[in-house]
C-alpha positions in Angstrom: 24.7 -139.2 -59.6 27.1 -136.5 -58.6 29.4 -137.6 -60.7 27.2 -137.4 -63.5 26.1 -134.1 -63.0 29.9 -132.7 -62.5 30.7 -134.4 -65.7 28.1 -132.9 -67.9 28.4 -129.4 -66.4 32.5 -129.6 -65.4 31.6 -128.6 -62.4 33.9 -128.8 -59.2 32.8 -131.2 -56.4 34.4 -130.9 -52.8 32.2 -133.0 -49.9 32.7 -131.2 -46.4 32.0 -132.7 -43.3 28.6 -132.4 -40.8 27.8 -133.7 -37.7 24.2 -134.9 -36.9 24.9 -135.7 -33.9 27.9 -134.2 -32.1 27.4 -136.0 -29.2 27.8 -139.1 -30.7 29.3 -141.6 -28.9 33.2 -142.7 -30.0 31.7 -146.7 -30.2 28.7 -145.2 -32.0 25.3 -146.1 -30.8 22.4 -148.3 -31.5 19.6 -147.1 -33.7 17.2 -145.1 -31.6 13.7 -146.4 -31.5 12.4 -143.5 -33.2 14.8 -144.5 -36.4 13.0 -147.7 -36.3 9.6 -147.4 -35.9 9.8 -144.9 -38.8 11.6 -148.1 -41.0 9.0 -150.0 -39.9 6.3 -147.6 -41.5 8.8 -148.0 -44.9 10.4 -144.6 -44.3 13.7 -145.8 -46.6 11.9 -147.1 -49.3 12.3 -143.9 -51.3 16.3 -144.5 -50.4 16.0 -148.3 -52.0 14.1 -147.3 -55.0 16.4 -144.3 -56.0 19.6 -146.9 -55.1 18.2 -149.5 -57.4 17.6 -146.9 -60.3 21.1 -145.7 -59.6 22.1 -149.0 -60.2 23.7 -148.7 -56.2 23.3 -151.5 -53.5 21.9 -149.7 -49.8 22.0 -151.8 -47.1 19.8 -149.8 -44.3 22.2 -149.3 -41.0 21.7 -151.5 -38.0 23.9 -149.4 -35.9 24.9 -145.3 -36.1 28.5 -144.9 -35.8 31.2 -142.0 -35.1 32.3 -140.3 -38.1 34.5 -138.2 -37.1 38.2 -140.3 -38.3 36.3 -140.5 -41.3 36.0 -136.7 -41.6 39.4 -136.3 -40.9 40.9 -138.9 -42.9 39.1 -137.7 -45.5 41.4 -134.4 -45.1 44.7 -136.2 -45.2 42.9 -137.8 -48.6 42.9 -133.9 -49.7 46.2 -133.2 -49.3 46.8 -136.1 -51.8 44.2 -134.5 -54.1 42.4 -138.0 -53.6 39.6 -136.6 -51.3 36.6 -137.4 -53.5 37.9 -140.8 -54.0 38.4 -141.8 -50.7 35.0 -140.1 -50.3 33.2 -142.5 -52.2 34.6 -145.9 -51.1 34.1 -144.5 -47.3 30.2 -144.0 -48.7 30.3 -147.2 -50.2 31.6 -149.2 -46.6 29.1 -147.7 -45.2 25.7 -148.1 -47.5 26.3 -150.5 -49.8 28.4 -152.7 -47.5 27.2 -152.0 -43.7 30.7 -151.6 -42.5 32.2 -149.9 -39.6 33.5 -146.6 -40.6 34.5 -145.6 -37.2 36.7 -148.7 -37.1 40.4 -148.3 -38.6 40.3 -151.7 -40.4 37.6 -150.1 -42.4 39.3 -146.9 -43.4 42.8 -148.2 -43.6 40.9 -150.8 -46.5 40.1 -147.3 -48.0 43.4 -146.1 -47.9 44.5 -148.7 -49.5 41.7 -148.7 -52.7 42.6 -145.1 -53.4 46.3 -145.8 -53.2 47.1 -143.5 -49.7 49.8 -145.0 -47.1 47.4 -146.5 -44.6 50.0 -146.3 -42.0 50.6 -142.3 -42.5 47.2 -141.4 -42.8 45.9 -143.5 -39.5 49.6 -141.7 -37.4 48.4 -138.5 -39.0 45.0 -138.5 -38.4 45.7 -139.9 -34.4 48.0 -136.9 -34.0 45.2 -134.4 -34.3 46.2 -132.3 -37.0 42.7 -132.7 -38.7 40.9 -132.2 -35.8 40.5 -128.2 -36.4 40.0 -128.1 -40.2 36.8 -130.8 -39.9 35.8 -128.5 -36.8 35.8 -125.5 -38.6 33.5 -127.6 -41.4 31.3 -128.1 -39.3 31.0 -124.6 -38.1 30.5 -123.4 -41.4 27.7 -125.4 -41.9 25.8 -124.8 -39.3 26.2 -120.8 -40.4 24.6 -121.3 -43.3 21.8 -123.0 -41.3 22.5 -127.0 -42.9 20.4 -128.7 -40.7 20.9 -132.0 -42.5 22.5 -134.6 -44.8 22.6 -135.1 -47.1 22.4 -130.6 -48.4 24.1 -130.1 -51.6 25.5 -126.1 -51.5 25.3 -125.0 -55.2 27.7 -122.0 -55.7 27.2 -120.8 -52.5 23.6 -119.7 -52.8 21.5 -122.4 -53.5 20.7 -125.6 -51.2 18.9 -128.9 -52.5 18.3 -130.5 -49.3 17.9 -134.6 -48.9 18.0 -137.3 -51.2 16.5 -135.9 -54.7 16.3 -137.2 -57.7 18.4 -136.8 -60.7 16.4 -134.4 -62.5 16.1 -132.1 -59.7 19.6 -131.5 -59.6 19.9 -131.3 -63.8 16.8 -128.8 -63.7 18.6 -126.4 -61.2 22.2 -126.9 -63.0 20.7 -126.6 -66.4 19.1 -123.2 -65.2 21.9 -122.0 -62.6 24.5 -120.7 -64.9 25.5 -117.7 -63.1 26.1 -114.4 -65.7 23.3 -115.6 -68.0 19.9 -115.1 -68.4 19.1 -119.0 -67.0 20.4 -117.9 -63.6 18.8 -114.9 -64.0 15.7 -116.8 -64.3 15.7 -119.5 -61.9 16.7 -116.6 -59.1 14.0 -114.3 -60.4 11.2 -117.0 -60.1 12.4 -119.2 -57.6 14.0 -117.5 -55.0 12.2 -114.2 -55.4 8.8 -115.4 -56.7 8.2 -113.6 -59.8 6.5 -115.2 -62.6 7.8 -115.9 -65.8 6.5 -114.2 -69.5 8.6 -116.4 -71.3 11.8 -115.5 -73.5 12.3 -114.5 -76.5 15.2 -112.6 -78.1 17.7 -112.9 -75.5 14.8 -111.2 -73.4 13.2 -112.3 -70.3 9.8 -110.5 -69.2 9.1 -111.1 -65.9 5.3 -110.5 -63.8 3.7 -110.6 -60.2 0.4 -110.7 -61.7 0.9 -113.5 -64.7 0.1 -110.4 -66.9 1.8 -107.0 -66.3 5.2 -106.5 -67.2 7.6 -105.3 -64.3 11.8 -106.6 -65.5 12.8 -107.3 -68.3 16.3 -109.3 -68.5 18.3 -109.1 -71.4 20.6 -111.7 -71.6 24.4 -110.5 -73.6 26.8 -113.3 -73.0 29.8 -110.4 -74.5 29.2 -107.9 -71.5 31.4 -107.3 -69.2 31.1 -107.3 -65.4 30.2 -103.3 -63.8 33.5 -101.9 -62.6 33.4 -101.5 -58.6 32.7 -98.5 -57.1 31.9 -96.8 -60.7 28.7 -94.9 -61.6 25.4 -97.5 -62.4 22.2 -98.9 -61.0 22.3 -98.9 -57.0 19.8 -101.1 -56.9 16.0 -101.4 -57.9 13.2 -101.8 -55.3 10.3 -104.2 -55.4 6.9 -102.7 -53.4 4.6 -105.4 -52.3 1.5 -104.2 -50.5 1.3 -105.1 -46.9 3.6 -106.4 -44.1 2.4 -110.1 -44.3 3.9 -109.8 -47.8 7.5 -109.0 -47.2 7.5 -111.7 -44.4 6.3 -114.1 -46.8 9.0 -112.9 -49.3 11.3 -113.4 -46.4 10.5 -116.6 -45.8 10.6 -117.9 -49.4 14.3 -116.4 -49.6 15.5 -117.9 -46.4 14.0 -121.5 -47.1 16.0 -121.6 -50.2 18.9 -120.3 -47.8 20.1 -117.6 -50.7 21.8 -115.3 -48.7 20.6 -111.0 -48.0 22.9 -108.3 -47.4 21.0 -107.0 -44.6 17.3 -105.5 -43.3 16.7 -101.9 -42.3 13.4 -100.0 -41.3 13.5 -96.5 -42.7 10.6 -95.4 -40.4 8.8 -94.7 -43.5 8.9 -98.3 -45.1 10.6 -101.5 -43.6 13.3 -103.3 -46.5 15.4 -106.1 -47.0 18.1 -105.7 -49.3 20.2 -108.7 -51.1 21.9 -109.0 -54.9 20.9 -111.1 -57.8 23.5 -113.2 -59.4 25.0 -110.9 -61.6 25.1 -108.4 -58.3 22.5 -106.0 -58.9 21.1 -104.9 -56.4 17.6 -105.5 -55.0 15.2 -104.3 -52.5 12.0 -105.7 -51.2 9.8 -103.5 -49.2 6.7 -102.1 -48.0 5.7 -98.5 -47.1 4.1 -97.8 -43.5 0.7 -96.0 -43.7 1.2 -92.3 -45.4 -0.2 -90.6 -42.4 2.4 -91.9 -40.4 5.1 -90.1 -42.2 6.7 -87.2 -40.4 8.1 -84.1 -42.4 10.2 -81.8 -40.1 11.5 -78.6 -41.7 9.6 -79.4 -44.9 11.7 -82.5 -45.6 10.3 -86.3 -45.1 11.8 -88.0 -42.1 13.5 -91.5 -42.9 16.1 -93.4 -41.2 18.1 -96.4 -41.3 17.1 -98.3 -38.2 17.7 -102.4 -38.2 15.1 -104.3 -39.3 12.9 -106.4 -37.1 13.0 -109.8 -38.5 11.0 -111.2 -35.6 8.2 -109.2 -35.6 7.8 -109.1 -39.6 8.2 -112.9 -39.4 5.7 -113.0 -36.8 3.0 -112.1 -39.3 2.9 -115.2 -40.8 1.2 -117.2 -37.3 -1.5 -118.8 -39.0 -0.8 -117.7 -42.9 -2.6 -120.1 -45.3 -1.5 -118.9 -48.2 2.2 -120.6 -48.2 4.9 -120.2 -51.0 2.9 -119.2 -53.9 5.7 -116.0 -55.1 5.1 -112.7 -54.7 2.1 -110.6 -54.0 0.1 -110.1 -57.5 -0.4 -106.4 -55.9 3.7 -106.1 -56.0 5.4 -103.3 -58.4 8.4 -101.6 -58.9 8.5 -98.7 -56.3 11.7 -96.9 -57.2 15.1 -97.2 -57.9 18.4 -95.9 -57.2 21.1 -95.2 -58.6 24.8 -94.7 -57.7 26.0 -91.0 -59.7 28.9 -88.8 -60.2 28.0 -85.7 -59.4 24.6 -85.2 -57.1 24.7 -81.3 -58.2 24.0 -81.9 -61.8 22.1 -85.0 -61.3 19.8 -82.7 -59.5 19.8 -80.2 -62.1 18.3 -82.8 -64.7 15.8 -85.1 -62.7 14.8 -81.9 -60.5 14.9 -79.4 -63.2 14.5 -80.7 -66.4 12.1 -84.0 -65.6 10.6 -81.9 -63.0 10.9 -84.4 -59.9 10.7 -83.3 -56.3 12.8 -83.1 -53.8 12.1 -85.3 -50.7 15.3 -85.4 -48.5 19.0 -84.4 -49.5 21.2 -86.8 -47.5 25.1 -84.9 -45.9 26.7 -88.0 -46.3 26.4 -87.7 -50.2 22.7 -88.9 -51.4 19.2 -87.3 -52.8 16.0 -88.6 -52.6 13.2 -87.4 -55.5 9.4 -88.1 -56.0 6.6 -87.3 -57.2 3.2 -87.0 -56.0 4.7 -86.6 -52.2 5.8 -90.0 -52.1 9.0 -90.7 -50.0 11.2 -91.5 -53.1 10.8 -92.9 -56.6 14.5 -92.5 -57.3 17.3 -92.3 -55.1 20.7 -91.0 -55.8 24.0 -91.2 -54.4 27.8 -91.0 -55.1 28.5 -93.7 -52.4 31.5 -95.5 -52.4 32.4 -94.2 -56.1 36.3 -93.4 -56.0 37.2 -93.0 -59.7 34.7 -90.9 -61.5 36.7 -91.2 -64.4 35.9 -94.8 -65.4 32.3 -95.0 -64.7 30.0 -98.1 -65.4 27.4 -96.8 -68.3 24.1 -97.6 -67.6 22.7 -98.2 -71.2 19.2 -98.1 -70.3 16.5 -98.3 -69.1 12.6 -98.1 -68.8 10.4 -97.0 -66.5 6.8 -98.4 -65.9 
């Protein structure tokens, strides 16, 4: 099946190594009683249906062996460029022919299918030199939270976790095609939990409420990447209405194990921050009661304090309402921008469009509003280096 799928979509494949149980024992172990009483109630008869329609043989394990030579002959196989191939007649020793894959017999039979020198590969892989690069494998996959096997990592953001069909994979490929509007739209929908108007024109319209417009994603397939560190959007923010609503949000994003640039409580609202595909920006928030915003020496008061995850997340003791998207009650509730020049920025959204000043920021930023809210649009000249070859932000459309 994964074969298939890297086929139609030329996609690269490269299987790393995971330990479910670190502890296992070098001679492996028998199958705990748990493992069988859940066979017994016909917990691999999803595994045998999906083998047959793959047109595989599984042969369920009567013993749990030691992996770990596997893993790392699986590395000498890399160096060879054969990895993948020796990947798949290991698989096959040990589910479609109950073998031994802890056992050298086995893997040197491997070697020898794929065309590797069975001798080298056994000396090498005895020597330790392996050892560290499965190690570090394993590491990594316990960082991004992998918890267990089989979780296929699709271009470093998405996760499909345990045996799935076919057309679960080709629905997410087919959509994930990172710099067009189908990434644009599975990320959108089903990572942040908007829902979708439909297309039309190149044009994705996208809704919290099934009705009211809030993005709208044009897809050009001839634009080019923003420059770093040039002028452009910062990033837009996404207001959902109460605390219980960001955790949820936060929850949805970190089941799916897309990965967030970081949390941060500005006293006067609480935000997480992360990128969609093409790296724009994005904030999800929520905005503490009014009358709990402080305005020493006429300005509003906001900081950048960390976020607290745990107590946010704690919200959701009890929550019925599950992974339905986002709030209906969610908006746009600013953006911000990165400028050239905060001085004449100033000049046109403060003195031509007749926005307030909130807070003016020393380390180059300005916050504006209207109404006495803490900030519709932010600006700032962070990070920018050349102003000379500044991004163009071609437009845009406020609701």
């Amino acid at each position: 099946m994964v074969d298939k799928l890297a086929a139609e979509h030329a996609a690269e494949v490269d299987w790393r190594a995971f330990y479910l149980r670190p502890d296992m024992p070098a001679a492996g172990m028998d199958l705990p009683e748990y493992i069988k009483q859940r066979r017994a109630a016909g917990s691999e008869n999803r595994l045998l249906e999906m083998a047959k329609m793959n047109g595989m043989e599984y042969v369920p394990l009567s013993r749990l062996h030691n992996t770990r030579l596997a893993h790392e002959a699986t590395e000498f196989a890399r160096e060879s460029g054969r990895a993948n191939e020796f990947h798949h007649v290991v698989f096959r020793q040990a589910f479609s022919q109950g073998l031994d894959i802890s056992s050298w017999d086995v893997l040197r039979l491997a070697a020898d299918e794929v065309g590797l020198p069975a001798d080298q590969m056994q000396s090498e892989v005895e020597s330790g030199k392996y050892t560290q690069a499965v190690a570090d494998q394993v590491r990594e996959a316990y960082q991004i939270g992998v918890s267990g096997v089989p979780t296929y990592v699709i271009n470093d953001r998405y996760a499909i976790v345990g045996a799935q069909p076919y057309e679960v994979f080709k629905r997410v490929i087919d959509r994930l095609q990172i710099g067009t509007g189908n990434g644009s739209e599975i990320f959108y929908t089903d990572v942040l939990g908007f829902k979708s108007r439909g297309r039309a024109d190149h044009m994705l319209v996208l809704t919290a409420d099934g009705g009211t417009p809030l993005l709208e994603l044009k897809e050009d397939l001839s634009a080019a990447s923003r420059p770093p560190h040039t002028t452009g959007l910062y990033h837009f923010a996404v207001l959902v209405p109460s605390r219980i609503d960001l955790a949820r949000s936060i929850r949805r994003i970190a089941e799916l194990r897309y990965s967030v640039q970081g949390g941060t409580d500005h006293l006067v609202s609480e935000a997480l921050y992360l990128a969609d595909p093409d790296d724009n920006g994005i904030e999800i928030y929520r905005d503490r009661p009014r009358e709990t915003w402080t305005f020493p020496n006429g300005d509003i008061h906001m900081e950048s304090k960390p976020l607290d995850f745990d107590g946010i997340l704690a919200e959701l003791e009890g929550d019925q309402r599950g992974g339905e998207g986002l709030s209906p009650g969610a908006r746009i509730g600013h953006v911000h921008l990165n400028v050239a020049d905060l001085e004449s920025t100033e000049d046109f959204y403060h003195g031509v469009l007749g926005f307030d000043v909130m807070v003016r920021r020393s380390h180059g930023a300005l916050f504006l509003s209207a109404g006495g809210y803490h900030h519709h649009l932010g600006l700032n000249t962070f990070l920018l280096r050349d102003p000379s070859k500044n991004g163009v932000l071609l437009t845009y459309r406020a609701r």
